[in-house]
C-alpha positions in Angstrom: -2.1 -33.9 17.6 -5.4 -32.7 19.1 -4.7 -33.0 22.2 -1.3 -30.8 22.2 -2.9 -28.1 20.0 -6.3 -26.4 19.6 -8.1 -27.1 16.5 -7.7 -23.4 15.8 -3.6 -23.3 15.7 -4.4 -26.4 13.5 -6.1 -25.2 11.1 -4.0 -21.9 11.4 -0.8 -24.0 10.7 -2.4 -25.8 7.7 -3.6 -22.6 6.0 -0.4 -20.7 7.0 1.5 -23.6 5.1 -0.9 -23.2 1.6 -0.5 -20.0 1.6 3.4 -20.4 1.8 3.6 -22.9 -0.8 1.3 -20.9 -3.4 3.2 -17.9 -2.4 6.3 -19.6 -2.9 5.4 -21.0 -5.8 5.2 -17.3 -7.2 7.5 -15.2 -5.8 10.8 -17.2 -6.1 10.8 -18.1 -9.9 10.2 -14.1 -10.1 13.1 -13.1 -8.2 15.1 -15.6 -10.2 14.3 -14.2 -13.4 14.9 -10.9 -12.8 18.8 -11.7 -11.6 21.3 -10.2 -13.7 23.5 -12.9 -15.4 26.8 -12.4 -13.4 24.8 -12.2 -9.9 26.6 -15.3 -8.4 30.1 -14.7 -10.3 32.2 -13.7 -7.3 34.4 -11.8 -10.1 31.8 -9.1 -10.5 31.3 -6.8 -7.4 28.2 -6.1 -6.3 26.7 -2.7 -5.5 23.5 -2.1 -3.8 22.4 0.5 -3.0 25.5 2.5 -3.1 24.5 5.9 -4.9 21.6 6.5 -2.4 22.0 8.4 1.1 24.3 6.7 4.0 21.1 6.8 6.0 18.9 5.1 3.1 21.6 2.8 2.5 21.3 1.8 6.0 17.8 1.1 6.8 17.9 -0.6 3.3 20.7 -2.6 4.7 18.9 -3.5 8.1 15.4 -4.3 6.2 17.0 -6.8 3.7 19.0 -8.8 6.3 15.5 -9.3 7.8 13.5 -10.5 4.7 16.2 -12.7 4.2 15.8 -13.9 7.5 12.6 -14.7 7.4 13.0 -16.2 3.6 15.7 -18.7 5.5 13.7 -19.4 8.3 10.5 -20.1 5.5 12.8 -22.1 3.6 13.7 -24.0 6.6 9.9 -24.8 7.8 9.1 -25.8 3.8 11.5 -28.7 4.6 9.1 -30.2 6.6 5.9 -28.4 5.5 4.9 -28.1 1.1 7.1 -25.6 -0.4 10.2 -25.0 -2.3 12.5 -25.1 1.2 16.0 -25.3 -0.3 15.5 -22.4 -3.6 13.5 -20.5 -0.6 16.5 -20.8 1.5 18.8 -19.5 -1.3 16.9 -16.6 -1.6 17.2 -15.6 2.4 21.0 -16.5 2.1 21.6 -14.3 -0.5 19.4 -11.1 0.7 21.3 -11.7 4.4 24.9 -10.1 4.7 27.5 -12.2 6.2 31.2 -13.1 5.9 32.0 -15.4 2.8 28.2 -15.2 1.7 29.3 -14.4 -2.1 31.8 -18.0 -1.7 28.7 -20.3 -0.2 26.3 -18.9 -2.5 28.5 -19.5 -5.7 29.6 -22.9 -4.3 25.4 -23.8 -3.5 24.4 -22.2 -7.4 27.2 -24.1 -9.0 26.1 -27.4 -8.3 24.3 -28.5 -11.6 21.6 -29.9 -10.8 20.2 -26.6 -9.3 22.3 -24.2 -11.7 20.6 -26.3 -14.7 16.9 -25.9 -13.0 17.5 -22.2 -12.8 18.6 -21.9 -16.4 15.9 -23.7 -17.8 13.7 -21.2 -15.7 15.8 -18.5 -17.2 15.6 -19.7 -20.5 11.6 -20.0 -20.3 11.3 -16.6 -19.5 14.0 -15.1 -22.3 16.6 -14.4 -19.8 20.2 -15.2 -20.3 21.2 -18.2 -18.3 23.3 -17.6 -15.0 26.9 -17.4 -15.0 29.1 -18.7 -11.4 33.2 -18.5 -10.8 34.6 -19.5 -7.4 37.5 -16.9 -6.8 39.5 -15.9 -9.2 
C-alpha cells in the first residue's frame, strides 16, 4: 500500500477508523435508547420540529439530511473498515428525508434479528422495547 499512499494518510486512515469504531460504539446504542416506542410504526405520524419557526424548521431540516448523510456514508466505509456499518447506516437513513423512507425503514427494523438486538438494548437500559407495522 506504501507505495500508492504516504505513510501519513496511512496512519491518518487507521486512526480515522478507531476513532469511528469507539465513536460508534457510543453514540448509536444512545440514539437507540432514547427512541420513543412507536418510532418505526408507520401508524404513528411523526412530527419534528413542527411548533418551531418555518425558518428554524428549515435549517433544522437541511442540517439533519446532512448528518444523516454522513451517518450513511460512515455506515457504508464501516463495511469495510471496524464499526457497526449496517445499525450506523440505519441511523443516516432514518435522519435523511426521502420518499417511502418511513416503509424501508419499518421493513429494515422489522427483520428479527435486528428488531430483537435493539430490544434487548432497550430492555438493558429500562426502555420499552420498539414497536414496527408496515401500512395499515
Amino acid at each position: 500500500m506504501e507505495p500508492h499512499f504516504s505513510h501519513e494518510v496511512l496512519w491518518s486512515l487507521f486512526v480515522l477508523s478507531i476513532v469511528g469504531f469507539i465513536g460508534s460504539l457510543i453514540v448509536i446504542p444512545f440514539i437507540l435508547v432514547r427512541l420513543p416506542p412507536q418510532y418505526f410504526d408507520v401508524r404513528y405520524p411523526r412530527t419534528w420540529m413542527k411548533e418551531h419557526h418555518p425558518v428554524l424548521r428549515w435549517i433544522g431540516l437541511i442540517l439533519k439530511n446532512v448528518v444523516g448523510v454522513v451517518f450513511f456514508l460512515a455506515g457504508v466505509a464501516m463495511l469495510f473498515l471496524p464499526g457497526q456499518g449496517l445499525l450506523t447506516m440505519l441511523i443516516g437513513l432514518s435522519l435523511v428525508d426521502f420518499p417511502g423512507k418511513r416503509r424501508l425503514e419499518s421493513k429494515l427494523i422489522g427483520q428479527a434479528t435486528v428488531l430483537r438486538t435493539i430490544n434487548a438494548l432497550r430492555h438493558k437500559f429500562g426502555q420499552p422495547p420498539l414497536t414496527v407495522a408496515g401500512d395499515p
